[in-house]
C-alpha positions as CSV (number, residue, x, y, z in Angstrom):
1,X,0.0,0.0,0.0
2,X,1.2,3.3,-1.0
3,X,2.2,5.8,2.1
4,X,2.4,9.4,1.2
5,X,5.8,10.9,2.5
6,X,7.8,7.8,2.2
7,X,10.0,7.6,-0.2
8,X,10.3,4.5,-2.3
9,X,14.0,2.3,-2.9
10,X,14.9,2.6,-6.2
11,X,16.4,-1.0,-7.6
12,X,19.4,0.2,-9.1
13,X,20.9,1.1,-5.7
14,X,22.6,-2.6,-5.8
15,X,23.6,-1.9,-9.2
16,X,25.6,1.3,-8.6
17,X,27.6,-0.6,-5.8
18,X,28.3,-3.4,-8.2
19,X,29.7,-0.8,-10.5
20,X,31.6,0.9,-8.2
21,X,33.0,-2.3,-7.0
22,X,34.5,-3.0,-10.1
23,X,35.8,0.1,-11.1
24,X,37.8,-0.2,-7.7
25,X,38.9,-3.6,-8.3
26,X,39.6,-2.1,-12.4
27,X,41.4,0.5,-11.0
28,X,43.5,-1.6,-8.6
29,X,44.0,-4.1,-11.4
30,X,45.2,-1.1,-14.0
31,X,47.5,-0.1,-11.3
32,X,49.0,-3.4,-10.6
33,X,49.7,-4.1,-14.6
34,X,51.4,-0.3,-14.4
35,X,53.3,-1.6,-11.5
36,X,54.3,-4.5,-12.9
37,X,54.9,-3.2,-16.3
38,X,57.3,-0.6,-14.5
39,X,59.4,-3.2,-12.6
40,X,59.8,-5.2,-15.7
41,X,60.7,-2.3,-18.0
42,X,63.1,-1.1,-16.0
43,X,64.4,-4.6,-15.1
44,X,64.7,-4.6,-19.1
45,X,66.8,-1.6,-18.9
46,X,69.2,-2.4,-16.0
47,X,69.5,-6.0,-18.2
48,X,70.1,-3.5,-21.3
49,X,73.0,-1.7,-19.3
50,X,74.4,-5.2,-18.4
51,X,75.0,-6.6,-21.9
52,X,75.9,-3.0,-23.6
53,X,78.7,-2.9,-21.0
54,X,79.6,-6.8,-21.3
55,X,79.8,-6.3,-24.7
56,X,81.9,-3.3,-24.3
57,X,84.3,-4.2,-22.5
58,X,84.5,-8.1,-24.5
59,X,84.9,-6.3,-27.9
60,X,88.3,-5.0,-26.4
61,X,89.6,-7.8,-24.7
62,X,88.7,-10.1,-28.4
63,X,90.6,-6.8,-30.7
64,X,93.4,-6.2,-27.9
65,X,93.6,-9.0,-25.0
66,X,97.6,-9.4,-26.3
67,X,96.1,-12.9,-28.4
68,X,96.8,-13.6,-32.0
69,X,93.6,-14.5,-32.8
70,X,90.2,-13.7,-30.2
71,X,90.2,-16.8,-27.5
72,X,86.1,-17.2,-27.1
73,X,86.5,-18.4,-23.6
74,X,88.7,-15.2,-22.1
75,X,86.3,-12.9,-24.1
76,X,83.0,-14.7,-22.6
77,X,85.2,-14.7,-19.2
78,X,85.5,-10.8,-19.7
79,X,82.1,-10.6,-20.5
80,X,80.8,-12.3,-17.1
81,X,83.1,-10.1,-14.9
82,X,81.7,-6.9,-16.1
83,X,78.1,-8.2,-16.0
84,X,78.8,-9.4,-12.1
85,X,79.9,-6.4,-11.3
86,X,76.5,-5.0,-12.2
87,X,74.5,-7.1,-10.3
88,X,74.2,-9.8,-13.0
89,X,72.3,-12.9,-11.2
90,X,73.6,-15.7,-14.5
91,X,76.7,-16.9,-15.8
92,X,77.2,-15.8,-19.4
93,X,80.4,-17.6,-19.6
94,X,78.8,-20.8,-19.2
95,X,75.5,-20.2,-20.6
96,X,75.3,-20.9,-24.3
97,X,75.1,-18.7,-27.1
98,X,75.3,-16.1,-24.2
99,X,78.7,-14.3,-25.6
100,X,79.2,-14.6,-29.0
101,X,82.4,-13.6,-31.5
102,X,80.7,-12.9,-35.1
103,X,81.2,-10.3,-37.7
104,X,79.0,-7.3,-38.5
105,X,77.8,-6.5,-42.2
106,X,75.3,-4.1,-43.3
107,X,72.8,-5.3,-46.4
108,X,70.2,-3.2,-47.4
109,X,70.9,-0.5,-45.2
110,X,70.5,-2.7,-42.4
111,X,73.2,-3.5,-39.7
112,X,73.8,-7.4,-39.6
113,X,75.4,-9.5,-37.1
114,X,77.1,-13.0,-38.6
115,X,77.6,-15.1,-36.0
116,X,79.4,-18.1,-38.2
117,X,82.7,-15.9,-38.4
118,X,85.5,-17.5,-37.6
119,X,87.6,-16.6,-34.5
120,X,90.3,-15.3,-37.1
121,X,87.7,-13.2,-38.7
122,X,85.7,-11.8,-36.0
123,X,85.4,-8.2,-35.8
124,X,82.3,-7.5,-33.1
125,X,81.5,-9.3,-29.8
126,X,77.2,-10.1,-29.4
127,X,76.3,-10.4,-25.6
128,X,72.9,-12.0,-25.1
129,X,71.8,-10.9,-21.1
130,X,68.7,-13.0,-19.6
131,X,66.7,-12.9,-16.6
132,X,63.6,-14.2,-15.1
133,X,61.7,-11.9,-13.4
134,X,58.3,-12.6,-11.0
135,X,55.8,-11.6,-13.8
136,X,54.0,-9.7,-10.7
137,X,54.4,-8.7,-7.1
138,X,51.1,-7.8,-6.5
139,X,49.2,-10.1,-7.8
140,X,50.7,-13.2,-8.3
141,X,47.9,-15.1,-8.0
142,X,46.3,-13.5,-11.0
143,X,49.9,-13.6,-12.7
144,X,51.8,-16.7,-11.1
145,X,55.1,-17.6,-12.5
146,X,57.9,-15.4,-14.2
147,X,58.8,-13.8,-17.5
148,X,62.2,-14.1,-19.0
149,X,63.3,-11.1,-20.1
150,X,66.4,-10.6,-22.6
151,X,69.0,-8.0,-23.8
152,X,71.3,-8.0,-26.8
153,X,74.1,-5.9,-27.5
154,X,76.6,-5.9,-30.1
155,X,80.0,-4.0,-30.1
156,X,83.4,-3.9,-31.8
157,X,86.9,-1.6,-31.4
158,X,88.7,-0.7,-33.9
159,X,92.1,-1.1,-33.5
160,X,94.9,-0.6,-36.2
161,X,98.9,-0.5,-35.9
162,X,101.5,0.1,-38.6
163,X,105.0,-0.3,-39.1
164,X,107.3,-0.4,-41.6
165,X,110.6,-2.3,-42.0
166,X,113.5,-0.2,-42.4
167,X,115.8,2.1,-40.2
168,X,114.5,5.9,-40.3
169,X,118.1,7.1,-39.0
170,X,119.4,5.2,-41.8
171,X,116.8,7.1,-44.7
172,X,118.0,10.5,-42.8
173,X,121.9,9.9,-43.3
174,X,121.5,8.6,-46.8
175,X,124.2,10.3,-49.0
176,X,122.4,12.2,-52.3
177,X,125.6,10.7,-54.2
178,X,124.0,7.1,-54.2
179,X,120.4,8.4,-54.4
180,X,120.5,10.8,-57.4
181,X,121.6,8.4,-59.9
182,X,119.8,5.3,-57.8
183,X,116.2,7.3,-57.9
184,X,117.4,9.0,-61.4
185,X,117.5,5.4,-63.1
186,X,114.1,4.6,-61.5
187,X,112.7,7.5,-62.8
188,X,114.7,7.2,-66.3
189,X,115.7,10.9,-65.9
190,X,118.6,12.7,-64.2
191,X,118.8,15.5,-61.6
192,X,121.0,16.7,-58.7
193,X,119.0,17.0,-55.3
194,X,121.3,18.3,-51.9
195,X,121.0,15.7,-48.7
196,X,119.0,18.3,-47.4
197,X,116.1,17.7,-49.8
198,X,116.2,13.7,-49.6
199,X,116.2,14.6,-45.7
200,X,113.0,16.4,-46.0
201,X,111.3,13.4,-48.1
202,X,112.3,10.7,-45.6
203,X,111.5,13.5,-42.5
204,X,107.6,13.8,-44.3
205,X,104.9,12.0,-43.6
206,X,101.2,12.0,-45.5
207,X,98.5,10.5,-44.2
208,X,95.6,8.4,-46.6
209,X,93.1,11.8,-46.0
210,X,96.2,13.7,-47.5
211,X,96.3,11.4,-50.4
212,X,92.6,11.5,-51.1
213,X,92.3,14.8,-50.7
214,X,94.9,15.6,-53.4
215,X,93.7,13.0,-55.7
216,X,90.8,14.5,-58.1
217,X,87.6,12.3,-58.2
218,X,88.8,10.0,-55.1
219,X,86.9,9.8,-52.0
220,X,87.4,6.9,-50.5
221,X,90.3,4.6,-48.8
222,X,89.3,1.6,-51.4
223,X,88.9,4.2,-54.1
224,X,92.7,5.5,-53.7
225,X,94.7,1.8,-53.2
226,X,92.7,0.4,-56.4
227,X,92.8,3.8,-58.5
228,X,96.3,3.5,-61.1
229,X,98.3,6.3,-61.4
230,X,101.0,6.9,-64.1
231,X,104.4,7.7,-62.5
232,X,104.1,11.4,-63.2
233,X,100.4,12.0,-61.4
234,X,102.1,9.5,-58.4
235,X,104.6,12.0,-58.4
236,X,102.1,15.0,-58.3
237,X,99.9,13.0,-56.1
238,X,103.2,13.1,-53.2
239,X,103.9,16.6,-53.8
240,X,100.2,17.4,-52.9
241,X,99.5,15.4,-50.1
242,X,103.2,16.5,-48.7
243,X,102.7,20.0,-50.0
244,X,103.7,22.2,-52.8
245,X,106.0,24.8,-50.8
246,X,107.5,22.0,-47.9
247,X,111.3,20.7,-47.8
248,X,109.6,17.0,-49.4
249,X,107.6,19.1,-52.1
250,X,110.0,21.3,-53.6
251,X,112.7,18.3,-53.8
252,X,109.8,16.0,-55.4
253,X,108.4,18.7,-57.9
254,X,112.2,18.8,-59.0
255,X,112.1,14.8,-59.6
256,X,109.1,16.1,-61.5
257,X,110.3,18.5,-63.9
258,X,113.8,16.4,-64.8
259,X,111.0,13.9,-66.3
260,X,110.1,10.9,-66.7
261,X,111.1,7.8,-68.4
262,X,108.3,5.3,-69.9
263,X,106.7,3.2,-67.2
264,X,103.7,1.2,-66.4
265,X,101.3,2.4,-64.3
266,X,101.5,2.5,-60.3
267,X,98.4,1.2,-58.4
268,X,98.9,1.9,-54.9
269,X,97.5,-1.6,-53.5
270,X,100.3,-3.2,-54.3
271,X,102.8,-0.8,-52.4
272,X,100.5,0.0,-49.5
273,X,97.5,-2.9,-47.7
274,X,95.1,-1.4,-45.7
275,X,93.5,-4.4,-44.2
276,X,90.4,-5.1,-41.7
277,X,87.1,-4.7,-41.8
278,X,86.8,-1.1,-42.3
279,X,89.5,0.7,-44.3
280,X,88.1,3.9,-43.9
281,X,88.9,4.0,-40.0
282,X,92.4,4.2,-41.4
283,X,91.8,7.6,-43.0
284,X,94.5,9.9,-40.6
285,X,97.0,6.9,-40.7
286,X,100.2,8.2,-41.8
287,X,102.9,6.9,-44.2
288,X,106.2,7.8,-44.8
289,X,106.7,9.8,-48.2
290,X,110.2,8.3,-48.9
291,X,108.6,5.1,-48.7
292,X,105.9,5.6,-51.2
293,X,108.6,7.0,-52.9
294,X,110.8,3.9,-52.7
295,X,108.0,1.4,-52.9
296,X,106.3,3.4,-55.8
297,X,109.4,3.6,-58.1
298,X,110.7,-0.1,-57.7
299,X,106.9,-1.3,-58.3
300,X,107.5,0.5,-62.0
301,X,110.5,-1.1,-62.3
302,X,109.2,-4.2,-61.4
303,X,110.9,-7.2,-63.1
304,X,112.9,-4.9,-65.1
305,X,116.8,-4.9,-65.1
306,X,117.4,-1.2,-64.7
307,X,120.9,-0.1,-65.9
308,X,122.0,3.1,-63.9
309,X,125.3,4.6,-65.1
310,X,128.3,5.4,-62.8
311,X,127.9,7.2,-59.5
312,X,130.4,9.2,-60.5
313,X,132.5,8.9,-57.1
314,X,135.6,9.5,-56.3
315,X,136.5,8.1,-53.5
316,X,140.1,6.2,-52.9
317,X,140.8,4.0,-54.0
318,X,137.2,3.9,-56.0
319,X,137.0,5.7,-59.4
320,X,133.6,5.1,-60.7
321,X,131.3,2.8,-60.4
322,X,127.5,1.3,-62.6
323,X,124.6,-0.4,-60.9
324,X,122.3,-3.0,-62.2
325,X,119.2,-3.2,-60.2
326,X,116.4,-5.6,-60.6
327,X,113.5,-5.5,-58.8
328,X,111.6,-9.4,-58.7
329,X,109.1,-7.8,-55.9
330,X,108.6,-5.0,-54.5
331,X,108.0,-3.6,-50.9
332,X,105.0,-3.5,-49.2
333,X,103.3,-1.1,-46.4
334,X,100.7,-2.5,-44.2
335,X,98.4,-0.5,-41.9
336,X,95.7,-2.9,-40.3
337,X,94.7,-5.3,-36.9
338,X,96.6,-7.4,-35.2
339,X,96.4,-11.4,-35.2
340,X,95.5,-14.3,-38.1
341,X,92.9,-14.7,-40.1
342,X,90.6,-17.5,-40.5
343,X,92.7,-19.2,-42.9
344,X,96.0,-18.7,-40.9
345,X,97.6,-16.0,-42.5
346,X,98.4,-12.2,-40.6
347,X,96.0,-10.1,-41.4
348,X,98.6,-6.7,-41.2
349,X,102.0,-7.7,-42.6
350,X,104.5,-5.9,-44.4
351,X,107.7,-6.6,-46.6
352,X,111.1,-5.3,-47.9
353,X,111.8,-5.7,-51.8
354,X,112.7,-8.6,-53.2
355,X,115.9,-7.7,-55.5
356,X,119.3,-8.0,-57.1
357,X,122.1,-6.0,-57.4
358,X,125.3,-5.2,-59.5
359,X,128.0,-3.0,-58.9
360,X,130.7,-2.9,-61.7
361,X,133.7,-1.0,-59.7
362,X,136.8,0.2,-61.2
363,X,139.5,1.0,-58.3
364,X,142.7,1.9,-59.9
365,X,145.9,1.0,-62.3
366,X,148.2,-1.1,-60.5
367,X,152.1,-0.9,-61.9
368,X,154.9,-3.3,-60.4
369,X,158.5,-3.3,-61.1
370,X,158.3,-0.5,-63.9
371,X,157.3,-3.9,-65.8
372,X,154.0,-5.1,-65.3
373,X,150.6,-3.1,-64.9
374,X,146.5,-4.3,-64.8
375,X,143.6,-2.3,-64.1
376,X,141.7,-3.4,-61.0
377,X,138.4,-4.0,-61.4
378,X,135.6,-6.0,-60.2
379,X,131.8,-6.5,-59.9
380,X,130.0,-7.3,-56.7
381,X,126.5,-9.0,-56.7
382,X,123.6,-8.9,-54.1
383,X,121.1,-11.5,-54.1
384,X,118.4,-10.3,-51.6
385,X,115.2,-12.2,-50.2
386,X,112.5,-10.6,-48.6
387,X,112.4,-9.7,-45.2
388,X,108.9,-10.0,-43.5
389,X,107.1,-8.5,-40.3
390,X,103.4,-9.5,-39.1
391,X,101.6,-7.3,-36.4
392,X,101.1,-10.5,-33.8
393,X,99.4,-8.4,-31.4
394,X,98.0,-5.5,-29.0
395,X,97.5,-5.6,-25.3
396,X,95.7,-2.1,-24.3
397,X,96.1,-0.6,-21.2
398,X,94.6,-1.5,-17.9
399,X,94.5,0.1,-14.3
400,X,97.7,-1.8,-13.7
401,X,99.3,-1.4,-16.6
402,X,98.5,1.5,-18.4
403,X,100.4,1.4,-21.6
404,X,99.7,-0.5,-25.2
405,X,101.9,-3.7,-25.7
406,X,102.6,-4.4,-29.5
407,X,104.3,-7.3,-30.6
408,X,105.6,-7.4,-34.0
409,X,107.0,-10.8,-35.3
410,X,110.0,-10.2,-37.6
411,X,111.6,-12.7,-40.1
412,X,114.8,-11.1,-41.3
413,X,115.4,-12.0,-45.6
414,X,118.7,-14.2,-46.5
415,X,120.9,-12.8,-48.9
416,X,124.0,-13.9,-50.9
417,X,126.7,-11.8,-51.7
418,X,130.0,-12.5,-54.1
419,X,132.7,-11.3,-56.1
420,X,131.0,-11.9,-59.6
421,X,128.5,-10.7,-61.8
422,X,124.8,-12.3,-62.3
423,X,124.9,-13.8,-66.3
424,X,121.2,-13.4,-65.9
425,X,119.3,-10.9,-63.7
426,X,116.3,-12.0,-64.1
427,X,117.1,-15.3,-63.6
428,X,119.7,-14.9,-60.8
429,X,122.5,-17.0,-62.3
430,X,125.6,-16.1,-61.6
431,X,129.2,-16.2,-63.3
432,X,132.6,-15.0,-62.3
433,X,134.5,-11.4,-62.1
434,X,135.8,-11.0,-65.4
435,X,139.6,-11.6,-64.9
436,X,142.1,-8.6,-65.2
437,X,144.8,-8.6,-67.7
438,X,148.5,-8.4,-66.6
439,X,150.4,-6.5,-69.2
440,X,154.0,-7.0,-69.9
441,X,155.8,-4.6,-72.2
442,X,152.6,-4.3,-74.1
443,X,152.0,-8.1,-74.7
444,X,149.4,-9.6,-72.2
445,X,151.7,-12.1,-69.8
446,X,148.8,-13.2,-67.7
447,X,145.0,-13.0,-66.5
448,X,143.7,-12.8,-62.6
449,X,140.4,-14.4,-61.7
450,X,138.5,-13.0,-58.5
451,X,136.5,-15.2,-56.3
452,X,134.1,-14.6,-53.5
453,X,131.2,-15.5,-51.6
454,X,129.0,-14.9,-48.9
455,X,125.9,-16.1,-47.5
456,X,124.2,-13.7,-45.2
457,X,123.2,-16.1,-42.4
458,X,119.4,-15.8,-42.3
459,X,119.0,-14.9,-38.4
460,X,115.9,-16.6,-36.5
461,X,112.3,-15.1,-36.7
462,X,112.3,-13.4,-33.6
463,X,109.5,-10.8,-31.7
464,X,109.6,-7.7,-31.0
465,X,107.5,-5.6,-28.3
466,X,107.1,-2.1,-28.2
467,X,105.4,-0.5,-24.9
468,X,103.4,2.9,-26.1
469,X,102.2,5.2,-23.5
470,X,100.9,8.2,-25.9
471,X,98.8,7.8,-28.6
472,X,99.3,8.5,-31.7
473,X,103.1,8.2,-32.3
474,X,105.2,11.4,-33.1
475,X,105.8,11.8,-36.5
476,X,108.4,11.1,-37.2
477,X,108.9,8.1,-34.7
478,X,111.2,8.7,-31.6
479,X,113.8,6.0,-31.5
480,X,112.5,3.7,-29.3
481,X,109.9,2.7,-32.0
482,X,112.4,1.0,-33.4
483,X,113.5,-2.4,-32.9
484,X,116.1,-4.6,-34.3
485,X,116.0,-8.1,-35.0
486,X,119.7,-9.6,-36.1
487,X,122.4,-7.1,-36.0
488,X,122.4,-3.5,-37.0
489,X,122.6,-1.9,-39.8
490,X,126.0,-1.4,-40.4
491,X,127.3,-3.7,-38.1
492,X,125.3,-6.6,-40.7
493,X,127.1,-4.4,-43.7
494,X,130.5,-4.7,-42.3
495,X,130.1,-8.4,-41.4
496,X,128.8,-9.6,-44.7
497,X,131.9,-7.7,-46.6
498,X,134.5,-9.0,-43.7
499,X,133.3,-12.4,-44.6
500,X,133.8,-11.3,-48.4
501,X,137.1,-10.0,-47.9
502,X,138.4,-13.1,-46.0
503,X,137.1,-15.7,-49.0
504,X,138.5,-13.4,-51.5
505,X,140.6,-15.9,-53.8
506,X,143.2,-14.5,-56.2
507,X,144.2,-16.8,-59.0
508,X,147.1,-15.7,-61.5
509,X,146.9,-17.3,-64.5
510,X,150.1,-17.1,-66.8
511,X,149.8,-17.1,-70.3
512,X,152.0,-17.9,-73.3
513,X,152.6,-14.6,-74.3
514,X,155.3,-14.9,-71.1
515,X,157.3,-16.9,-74.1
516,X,157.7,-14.4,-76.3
517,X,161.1,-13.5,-77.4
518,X,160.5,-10.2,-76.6
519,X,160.4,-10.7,-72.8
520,X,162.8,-13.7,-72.3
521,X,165.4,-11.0,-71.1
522,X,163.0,-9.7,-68.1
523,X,160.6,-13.1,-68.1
524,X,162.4,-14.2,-64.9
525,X,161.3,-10.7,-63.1
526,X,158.2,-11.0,-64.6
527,X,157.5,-14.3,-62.8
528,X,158.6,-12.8,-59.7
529,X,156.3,-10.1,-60.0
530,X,153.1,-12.3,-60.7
531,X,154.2,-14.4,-57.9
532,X,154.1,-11.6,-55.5
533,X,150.4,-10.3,-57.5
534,X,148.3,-11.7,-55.6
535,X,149.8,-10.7,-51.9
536,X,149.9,-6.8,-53.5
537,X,146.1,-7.2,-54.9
538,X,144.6,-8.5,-52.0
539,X,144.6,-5.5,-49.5
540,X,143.9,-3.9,-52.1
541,X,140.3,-5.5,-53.0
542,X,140.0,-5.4,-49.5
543,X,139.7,-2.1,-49.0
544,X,138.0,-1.5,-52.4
545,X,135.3,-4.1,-51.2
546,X,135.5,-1.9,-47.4
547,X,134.8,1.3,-49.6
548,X,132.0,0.3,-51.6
549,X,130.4,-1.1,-48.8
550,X,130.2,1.9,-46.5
551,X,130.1,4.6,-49.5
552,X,127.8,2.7,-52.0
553,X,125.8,-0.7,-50.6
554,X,125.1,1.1,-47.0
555,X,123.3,4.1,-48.7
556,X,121.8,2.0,-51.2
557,X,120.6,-0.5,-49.7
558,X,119.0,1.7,-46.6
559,X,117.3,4.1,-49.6
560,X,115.6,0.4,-50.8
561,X,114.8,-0.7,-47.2
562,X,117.0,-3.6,-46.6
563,X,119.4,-4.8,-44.2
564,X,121.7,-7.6,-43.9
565,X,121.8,-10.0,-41.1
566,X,119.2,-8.5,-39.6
567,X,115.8,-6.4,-39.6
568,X,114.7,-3.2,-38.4
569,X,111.5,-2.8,-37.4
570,X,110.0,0.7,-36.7
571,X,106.4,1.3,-35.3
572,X,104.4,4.4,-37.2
573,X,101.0,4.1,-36.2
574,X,98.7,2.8,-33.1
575,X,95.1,3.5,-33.1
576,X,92.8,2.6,-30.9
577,X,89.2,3.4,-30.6
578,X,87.0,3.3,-27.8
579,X,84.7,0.1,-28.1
580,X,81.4,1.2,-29.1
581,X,77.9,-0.3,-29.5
582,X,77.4,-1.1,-33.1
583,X,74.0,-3.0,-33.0
C-alpha cells in the first residue's frame, strides 16, 4: 500500500555498488599491470645496461687481450666479470650462445650481425643478457610464474697499428751521391737534389686523407689503393698530399720537372695494404713519403733490369762505379689489426723488396816493377730475399698497466753476396768477375780471376715488443719505436763484406805470351812479379770491397729498405678506438 511521505528504494541502488566495486577492483588491477609493467621495463633496462657494457668491454679484450687470434672463452670470461659487477644474477660464460664472437655487415641498409665468423675473422662481440623476473608482485595469483626477459648488444673496437721495415736514422743519413743516380735510373731521368732535400722526403709523412684529398675524383680509402696512377700523377699525387712549398715538395716537384722515363702504371694496392674490416677507420693513418717514394718507383720497375750509369765517385781508391738493379718484388706497407685470419695468414703484414744488385767498380791502375801493370776492377753481386714482419698483437692498457703492448714478429730475408756478376738478372745465375789482364811490355803475360762468396746467415724469426704510453706516435717516430732483430745496420754491412774480404781468392793465370822473345830478357822478373800479384792485390780489394760497402751498398741498400743479417723494425702508427655499441 502506498504511504504518502515515504520515499520508495529505487532498484538500481545494488547496481551502482556493483559498479563501483568493479571500477575499484579495475582501477586496482590497472594499477598493478602499471606496476608490474614498470618493474619489468626497467628490469629490461638495467638488463640493457648489463650486456651494452659486457659487450663493451668483451669487444676489447677479443681486438686487444695481447692474443693472436680472439680466444672465445677469455672474451666470454671478460664478459661475465663486467656483468657481475652490475648485479648480473647468471653466468654468461657458461651459458650458451650467451657471448658470441661474429662479424658485422650491413645489407640493405640494415646493420647485420654473422655469428658463423670464424675466430680469425671476428670483428664485433654479441652479448645476449637473460633474466627471469616474478611476472607480478602484487598479484601473483592473477599472474603466477615469471617472465624471462632478454637483452642484446653488439659492439666492436677498432684497433689498427702500422709499421714499416727499415731504419728511419738510416733514410735521414743517406748520401744524395748514391740516391740521385739510384732514384734518377728509376725515374729514367737525371737530376742533382742536396741531402737536405732527400732529408726532408724521408722527414715527411702524409696521411691516406692527405692522399685522397689531393687525388681529383677520389673519395674513399678503397677508391685510392685500387685507382692507377701513371708515374708522373704518383709523383704530383706526393707533392700534394706532402705540400707544394714543404722541404719533401720542392725536392719531389724537382724529380718532377727532370722527367720521366716510360713506365707502367703505379696502383697503390700493391705498395700500400690497408687491411680489416673497415678501411676507412684508417683515413688519418700516416705513411712515410720516402717510402711511397721507394716502394712506388721499384713497383714500375718491377721485373725490369734497370741499368743506372756510374755514381760518379771518387772516392780512394774507388773511381767510378754502374749499378744493375732488378726488382723481382717490390716492398709492401701494411696498416691494419693485429692477429691471423681465419685461414691462418696475418692479417697486417708488411715486406722489404725482393731484388738483385750489381756494382761494376773500377778501383785503380796497378804498376809493379816498372814492368807489369792491370787495371783493378771488379763487380760485386747482391742476391736479396724478402724480409717480412706480421703485427702479432695489441695488449691495451689496464688500471695496472697503463700502456699498449705491441708485438711485432720479424723474419729477417737471407741474402747472398759475391765477387762476380749475375749472367742473368732476371734469372739470378751467376758467373765470375771478369779476370784482369797483366800487361807486360805491351804483350798480355797473364790473366787474374777473382773469387768470393757470402751467405748472409738468415738470423731466427724473432718478436719484437714495443710498450706505447701516448697515442698517436710522433711523426716522425722517436727511437725507441724501433727495434732490431739480427744485428744493426751497419754492423750486418761490415760483417757480410769482412766475410767477403776473408774468402777473397786471387788466381794468377800465366799465359803464353810470357814466351815471347820479346820478354825472355825480363821473363824471370816478370815471374817474380806475378808471384808476388796476388799478396799486393789483396789489400787492395780489400779495401775496395770496405769502400764500396760503407760509400755505395750502406746508402743504397738503406734508400731500398733492406738490411743484412738483420731487420729493423720501426712502429708508425697505433690507433685505438673506444669500443662502441654497433648493434
Amino acid at each position: 500500500m502506498f504511504v504518502p511521505g515515504r520515499r520508495r528504494l529505487s532498484p538500481q541502488r545494488g547496481a551502482i555498488g556493483l559498479s563501483v566495486a568493479l571500477v575499484l577492483m579495475s582501477a586496482v588491477l590497472f594499477v598493478t599491470l602499471a606496476v608490474d609493467t614498470g618493474r619489468l621495463a626497467l628490469e629490461k633496462r638495467r638488463l640493457q645496461q648489463v650486456a651494452d657494457l659486457s659487450a663493451i668491454h668483451a669487444a676489447s679484450v677479443a681486438s686487444c687481450g695481447g692474443a693472436e687470434s680472439p680466444d672465445a672463452a677469455a672474451v666470454a670470461a671478460a664478459a661475465q666479470a663486467v656483468a657481475a659487477q652490475n648485479g648480473y644474477s647468471g653466468d654468461l660464460a657458461a651459458e650458451s650462445g650467451a657471448v658470441t664472437l661474429g662479424k658485422t655487415q650491413t645489407v640493405s641498409g640494415v646493420r647485420q650481425f654473422d655469428p658463423t665468423a670464424s675466430a680469425g675473422d671476428a670483428d664485433a662481440v654479441r652479448v645476449i643478457a637473460a633474466s627471469d623476473f616474478p611476472t607480478s608482485l602484487v598479484a601473483r595469483g592473477l599472474f603466477p610464474g615469471n617472465t624471462r626477459l632478454q637483452a642484446v648488444a653488439v659492439a666492436n673496437k677498432e684497433l689498427l697499428a702500422g709499421f714499416r721495415l727499415g731504419s728511419f736514422l738510416a733514410r735521414l743519413s743517406t748520401g744524395n751521391s748514391v740516391l740521385n743516380p739510384l732514384f734518377g735510373g728509376l725515374l729514367g731521368s737525371s737530376f742533382n737534389l742536396d741531402l737536405v732535400s732527400y732529408q726532408g722526403i724521408a722527414a715527411a709523412e702524409v696521411s691516406l686523407r692527405d692522399l685522397i684529398d689531393a687525388s681529383a675524383g677520389i673519395g674513399t680509402v678503397n677508391e685510392l689503393l685500387t685507382t692507377s696512377f701513371s708515374v708522373g700523377d704518383f709523383l704530383d699525387l706526393l707533392i700534394d698530399a706532402a705540400g707544394p712549398g714543404s722541404t719533401a715538395g720542392v725536392a719531389l716537384n724537382q724529380m718532377r720537372m727532370a722527367g720521366v722515363g716510360a713506365l707502367p702504371p703505379i696502383t697503390l694496392g700493391d705498395i700500400l695494404a690497408v687491411t680489416g674490416a673497415n678501411p676507412e677507420s684508417a683515413l688519418d693513418a700516416e705513411v712515410n713519403v720516402f717510402d711511397l717514394l721507394s716502394a712506388g718507383l721499384q713497383l714500375a720497375n718491377k721485373q725490369n733490369a734497370v741499368s743506372i750509369p756510374a755514381f760518379n765517385l771518387n772516392i780512394a781508391p774507388l773511381a767510378a762505379l754502374g749499378l744493375s738493379l732488378y726488382v723481382v718484388e717490390p716492398p709492401k706497407i701494411a696498416i691494419g689489426p693485429p692477429g691471423k685470419n681465419s685461414a691462418g695468414e696475418w692479417r697486417t703484414e708488411t715486406r722489404t723488396a725482393q731484388l738483385r744488385l750489381q756494382l761494376d767498380l773500377s778501383a785503380l791502375d796497378l804498376t809493379l816493377g816498372g814492368l807489369i801493370t792491370t787495371e783493378v776492377d771488379l763487380s760485386l753481386y747482391l742476391d736479396a730475399a724478402a724480409a717480412d714482419a706480421h703485427l702479432r698483437s695489441v695488449r691495451c692498457p689496464t688500471v695496472d698497466d697503463p700502456v699498449y703492448h705491441v708485438a711485432i714478429g720479424v723474419q729477417p730475408g737471407l741474402a747472398s753476396l759475391g765477387v762476380g756478376q749475375f749472367a742473368d738478372l732476371a734469372g739470378g745465375t751467376t758467373q765470375a768477375s771478369p779476370t784482369l789482364d797483366v800487361v807486360a811490355l805491351g804483350l798480355t803475360v797473364a790473366n787474374v780471376s777473382l773469387s768470393a762468396t757470402a751467405s748472409v746467415q738468415n738470423p731466427a724469426a724473432g718478436d719484437v715488443t714495443f710498450d706505447v704510453s701516448q697515442t698517436p706516435i710522433p711523426s716522425p717516430p722517436p727511437p725507441e719505436m724501433t727495434r732490431t732483430v739480427g744485428t744493426e745496420p751497419a754492423t750486418g754491412i761490415a760483417n757480410a763484406v769482412a766475410t767477403l774480404s776473408d774468402s777473397l781468392q786471387i788466381q794468377v793465370n800465366v799465359l803464353p805470351a810470357l814466351d815471347s822473345p820479346v820478354l825472355v830478357l825480363v821473363k824471370a822478373t816478370i815471374q817474380t812479379l806475378l808471384a808476388s800479384l796476388p799478396g799486393v792485390l789483396l789489400p787492395i780489394l780489400q779495401q775496395v770491397l770496405s769502400v764500396a760497402a760503407t760509400n755505395v751498398l750502406d746508402p743504397l741498400l738503406a734508400a731500398l729498405g733492406l738490411q743484412l743479417g738483420g731487420a729493423d723494425v720501426t712502429l708508425i702508427l697505433l690507433l685505438a678506438k673506444p669500443s662502441l655499441l654497433v648493434m
